[in-house]
C-alpha positions in Angstrom: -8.7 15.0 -3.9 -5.9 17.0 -4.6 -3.2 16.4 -8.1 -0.7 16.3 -4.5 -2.1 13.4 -3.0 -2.9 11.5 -6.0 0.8 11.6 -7.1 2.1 10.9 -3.6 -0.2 7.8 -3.5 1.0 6.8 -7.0 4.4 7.0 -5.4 3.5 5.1 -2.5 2.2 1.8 -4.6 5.1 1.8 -6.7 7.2 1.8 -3.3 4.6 -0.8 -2.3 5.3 -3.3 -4.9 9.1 -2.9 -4.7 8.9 -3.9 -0.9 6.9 -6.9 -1.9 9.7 -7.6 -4.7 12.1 -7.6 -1.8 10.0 -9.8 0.3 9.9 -12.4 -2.3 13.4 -12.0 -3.3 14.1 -13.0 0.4 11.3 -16.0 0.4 11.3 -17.1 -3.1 14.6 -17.7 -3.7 14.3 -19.9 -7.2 14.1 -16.0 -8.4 16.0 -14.1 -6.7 17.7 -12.3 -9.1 14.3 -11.5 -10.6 12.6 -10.2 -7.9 15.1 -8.0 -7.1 15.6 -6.5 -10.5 11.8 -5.8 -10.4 12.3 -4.3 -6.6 14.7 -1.6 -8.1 12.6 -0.8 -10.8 10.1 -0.5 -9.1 12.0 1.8 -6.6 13.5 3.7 -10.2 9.4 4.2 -10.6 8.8 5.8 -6.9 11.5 8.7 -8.3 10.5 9.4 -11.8 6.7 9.5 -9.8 8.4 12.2 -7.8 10.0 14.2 -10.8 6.4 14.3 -12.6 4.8 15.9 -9.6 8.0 18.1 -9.2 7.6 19.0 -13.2 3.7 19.1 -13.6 3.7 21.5 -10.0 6.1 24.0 -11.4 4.5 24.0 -14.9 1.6 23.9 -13.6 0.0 20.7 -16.0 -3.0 19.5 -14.5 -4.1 15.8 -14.3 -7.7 16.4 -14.1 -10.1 14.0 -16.8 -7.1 11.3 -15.6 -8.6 8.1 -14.9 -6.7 7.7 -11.9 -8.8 7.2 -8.8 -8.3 8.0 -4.9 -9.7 4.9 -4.3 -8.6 2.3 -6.2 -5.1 3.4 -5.7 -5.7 3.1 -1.8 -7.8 -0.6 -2.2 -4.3 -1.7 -4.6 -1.6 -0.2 -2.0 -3.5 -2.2 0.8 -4.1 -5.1 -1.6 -0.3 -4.9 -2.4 0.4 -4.3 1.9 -1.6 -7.8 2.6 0.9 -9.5 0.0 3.7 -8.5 1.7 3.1 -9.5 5.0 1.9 -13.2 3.1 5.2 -13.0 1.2 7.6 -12.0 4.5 5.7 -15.3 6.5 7.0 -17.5 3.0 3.4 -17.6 1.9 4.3 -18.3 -1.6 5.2 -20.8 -4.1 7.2 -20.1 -7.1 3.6 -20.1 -9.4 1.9 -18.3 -6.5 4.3 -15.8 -6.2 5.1 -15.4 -10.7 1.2 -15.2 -10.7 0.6 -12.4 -8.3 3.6 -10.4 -9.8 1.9 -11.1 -13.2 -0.8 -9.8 -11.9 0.1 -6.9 -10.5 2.3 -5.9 -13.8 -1.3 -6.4 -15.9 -3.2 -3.9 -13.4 -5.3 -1.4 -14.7 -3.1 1.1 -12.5 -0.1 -0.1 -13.9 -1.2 0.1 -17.7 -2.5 4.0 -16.8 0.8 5.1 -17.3 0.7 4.3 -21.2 -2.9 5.8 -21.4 -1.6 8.8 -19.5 1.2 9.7 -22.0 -0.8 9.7 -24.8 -2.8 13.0 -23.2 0.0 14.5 -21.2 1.6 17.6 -21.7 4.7 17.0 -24.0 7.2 17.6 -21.2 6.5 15.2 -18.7 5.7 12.4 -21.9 9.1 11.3 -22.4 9.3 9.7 -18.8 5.9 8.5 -19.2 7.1 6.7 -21.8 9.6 5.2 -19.8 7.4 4.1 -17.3 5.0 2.8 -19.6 7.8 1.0 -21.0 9.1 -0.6 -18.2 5.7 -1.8 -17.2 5.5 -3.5 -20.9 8.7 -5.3 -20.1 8.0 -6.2 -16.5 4.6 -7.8 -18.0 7.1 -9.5 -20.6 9.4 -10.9 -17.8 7.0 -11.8 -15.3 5.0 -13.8 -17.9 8.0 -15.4 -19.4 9.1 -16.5 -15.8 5.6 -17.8 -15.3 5.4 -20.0 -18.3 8.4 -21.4 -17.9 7.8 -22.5 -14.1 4.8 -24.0 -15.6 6.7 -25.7 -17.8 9.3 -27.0 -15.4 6.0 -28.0 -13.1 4.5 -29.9 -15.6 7.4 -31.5 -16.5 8.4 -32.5 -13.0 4.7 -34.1 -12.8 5.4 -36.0 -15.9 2.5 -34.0 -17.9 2.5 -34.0 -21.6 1.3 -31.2 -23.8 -2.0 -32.5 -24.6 -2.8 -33.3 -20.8 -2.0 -30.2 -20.0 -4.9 -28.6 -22.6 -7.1 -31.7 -21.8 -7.1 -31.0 -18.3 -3.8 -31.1 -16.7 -3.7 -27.9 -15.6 -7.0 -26.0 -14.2 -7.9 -22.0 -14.9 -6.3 -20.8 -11.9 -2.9 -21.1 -13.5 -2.0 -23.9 -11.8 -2.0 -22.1 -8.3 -4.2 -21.9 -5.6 -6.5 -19.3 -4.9 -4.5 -15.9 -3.9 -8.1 -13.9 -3.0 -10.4 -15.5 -0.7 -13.6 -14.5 -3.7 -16.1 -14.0 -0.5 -14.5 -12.6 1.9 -12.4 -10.3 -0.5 -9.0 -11.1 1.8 -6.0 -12.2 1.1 -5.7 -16.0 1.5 
């Protein structure tokens, strides 16, 4: 597969995850303002994705021995598709919807962009950085939102601290299941 289409798919996930942004932003509403925030970054992302194919195409940087795959960009992007369409029907909770972004901010596509800027060549690195940077704090703000939601759950079910670690809360992060494990869809 061609540098071309690799970028232009890289693009189109980071688009992907801003419309999802915008979906909860419009169904999740205890967030708003932070799903939004993370919509335009996201959207920031799409553009700086554009510049580096723009740069590395003119200087003619290759991004061969990247560990970015065809395919598990494509399987993310429809991952991220399926999410929407849950997220525009009001599919989520607050933790549902906190978890997923969490998620998605953690992925090993997401965290490329800090691997990547360690090899690249040294003028496309400074907005690799960037990137890699913003991922870092989305991770930060997504996790920060999600803990205290939990918080505010537990709290609201009158759970102490040590009910909580004994029990009160199960491994899934106190939300359902988001991926149906055998059928490999999208609950």
């Amino acid at each position: 597969m061609k540098e071309a289409d690799i970028f232009e798919m890289l693009i189109e996930h980071e688009l992907a995850v801003g419309h999802l942004y915008e979906a909860l932003a419009q169904t999740v509403k205890e967030r708003e303002h932070l799903w939004r925030a993370l919509a335009e970054d996201e959207m920031r992302h799409a553009k700086w994705l554009r510049t580096l194919h723009e740069v590395t195409r003119a200087s003619k940087c290759s991004w061969a021995g990247t560990r970015l795959r065809a395919q598990a960009i494509r399987t993310s992007i429809s991952y991220v598709e399926k999410l929407i369409e849950r997220a525009k029907r009001g599919g989520f909770t607050l933790l549902q919807a906190l978890s997923v972004a969490g998620d998605l901010e953690n992925a090993l596509l997401e965290r490329q962009f800090s691997k990547l800027k360690d090899s690249a060549p040294a003028e496309i690195r400074p907005l690799l950085t960037r990137l890699a940077e913003e991922t870092e704090r989305h991770q930060k703000l997504v996790s920060k939102a999600l803990d205290s939601e939990r918080r505010r759950d537990d709290q609201a079910r009158g759970l102490t601290g040590s009910e909580e670690i004994h029990g009160g809360r199960n491994s899934a992060k106190g939300t359902e299941s988001i991926i149906d494990d055998e059928a490999g869809r999208v609950a």
